[in-house]
C-alpha positions in Angstrom: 0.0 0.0 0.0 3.0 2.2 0.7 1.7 5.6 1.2 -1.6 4.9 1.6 -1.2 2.5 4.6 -2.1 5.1 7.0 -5.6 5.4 5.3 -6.2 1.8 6.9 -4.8 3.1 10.4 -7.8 4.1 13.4 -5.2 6.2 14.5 -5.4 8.3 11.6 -9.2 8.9 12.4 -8.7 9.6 16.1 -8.7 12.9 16.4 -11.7 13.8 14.2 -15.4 14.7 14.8 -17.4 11.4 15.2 -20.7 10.5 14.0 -23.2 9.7 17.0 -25.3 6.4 16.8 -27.9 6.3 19.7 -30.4 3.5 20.4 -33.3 4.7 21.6 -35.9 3.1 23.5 -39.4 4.7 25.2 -37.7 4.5 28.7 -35.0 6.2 27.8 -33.5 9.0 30.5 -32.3 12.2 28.2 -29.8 14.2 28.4 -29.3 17.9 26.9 -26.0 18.8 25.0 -24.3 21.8 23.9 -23.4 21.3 20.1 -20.0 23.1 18.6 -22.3 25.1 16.4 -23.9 26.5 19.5 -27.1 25.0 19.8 -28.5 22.9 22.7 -29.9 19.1 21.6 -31.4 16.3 23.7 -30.4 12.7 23.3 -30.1 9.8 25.4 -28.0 9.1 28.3 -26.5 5.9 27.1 -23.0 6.4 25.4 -23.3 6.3 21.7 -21.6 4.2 19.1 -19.0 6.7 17.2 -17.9 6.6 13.7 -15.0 9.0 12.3 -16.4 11.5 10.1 -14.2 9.9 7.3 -15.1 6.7 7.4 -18.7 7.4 7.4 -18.2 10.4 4.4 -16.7 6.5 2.9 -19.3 4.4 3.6 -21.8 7.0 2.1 -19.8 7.4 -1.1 -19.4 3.5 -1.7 -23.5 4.0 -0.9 -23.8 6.4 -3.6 -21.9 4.2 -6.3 -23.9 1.7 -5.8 -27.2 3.9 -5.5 -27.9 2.1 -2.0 -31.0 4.0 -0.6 -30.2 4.6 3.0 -26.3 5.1 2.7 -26.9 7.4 -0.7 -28.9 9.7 1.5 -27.3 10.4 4.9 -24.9 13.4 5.2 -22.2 13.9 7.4 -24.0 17.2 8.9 -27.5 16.1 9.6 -29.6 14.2 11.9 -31.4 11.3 11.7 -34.2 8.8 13.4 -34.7 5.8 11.6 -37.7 3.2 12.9 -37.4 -0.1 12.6 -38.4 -0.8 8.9 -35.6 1.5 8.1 -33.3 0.0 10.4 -34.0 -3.6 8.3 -33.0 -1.5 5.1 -29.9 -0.2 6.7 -29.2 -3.5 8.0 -29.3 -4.9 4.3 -27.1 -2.1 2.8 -24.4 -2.4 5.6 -24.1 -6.3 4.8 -24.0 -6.1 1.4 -21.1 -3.0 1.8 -18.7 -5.8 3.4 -19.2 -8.4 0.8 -18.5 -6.3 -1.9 -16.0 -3.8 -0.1 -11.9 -4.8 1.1 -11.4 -1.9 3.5 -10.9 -3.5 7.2 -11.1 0.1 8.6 -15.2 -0.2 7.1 -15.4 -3.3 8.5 -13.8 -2.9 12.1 -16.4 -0.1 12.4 -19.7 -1.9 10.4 -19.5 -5.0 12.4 -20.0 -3.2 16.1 -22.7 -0.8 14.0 -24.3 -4.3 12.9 -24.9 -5.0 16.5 -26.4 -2.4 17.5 -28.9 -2.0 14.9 -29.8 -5.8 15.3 -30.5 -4.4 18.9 -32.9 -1.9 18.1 -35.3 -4.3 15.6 -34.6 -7.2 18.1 -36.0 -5.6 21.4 -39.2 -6.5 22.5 -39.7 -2.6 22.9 -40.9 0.2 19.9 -36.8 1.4 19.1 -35.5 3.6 17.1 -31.8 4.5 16.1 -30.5 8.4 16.4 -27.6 9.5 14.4 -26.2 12.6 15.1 -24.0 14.8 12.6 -21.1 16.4 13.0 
């Protein structure tokens, strides 16, 4: 790989902004946050799952050139709440990303996201999944 090695490095990715992934249940305590572009938001009290903003900006590229639905459409700098039906789609996308992609950064980060999405359609409770922007 030479001097592209450090493209499949975590450390490379440590210091950026992260991409928030919350489950979120009805008996969920919430917290309120101060954002970095000055704005208060509530989300859950649970820690979330965090993705480097560049390896989500390269999962939703790959998404784009393959015109997957859900990874097409998400942006870096928005929010989302996805219900369970979407969750399924998501679920389906992210699957089909690691047969099809060789990038173990993708898949060292995917696998744990994988989890917690199975969570949220598994529960016996309504859930739904947050995703918080940088």
């Amino acid at each position: 790989m030479g001097s592209y090695e450090h493209l499949f490095n975590k450390k490379t990715y440590e210091d950026e902004e992260c991409i928030h992934f919350y489950q979120v249940q009805s008996n969920n305590t919430f917290q309120s946050i101060f954002t970095l572009d000055d704005r208060y938001i509530t989300v859950p009290e649970a820690e979330p799952y965090l993705i480097p903003e560049s390896i989500f900006n390269r999962m939703i590229c790959i998404g784009k050139a393959y015109r997957l639905h859900y990874l097409s459409l998400f942006s870096l700098y928005e929010n989302y709440e996805l219900n369970p039906t979407q969750i399924q789609s998501v679920i389906k996308e992210l699957e089909f990303l690691m047969e099809i992609v060789n990038d173990i950064l993708i898949e060292q980060y995917v696998i744990p996201l994988l989890k917690l999405l199975d969570g949220c359609i598994l529960g016996s409770k309504k859930q739904s999944l947050w995703i918080l922007g940088v």
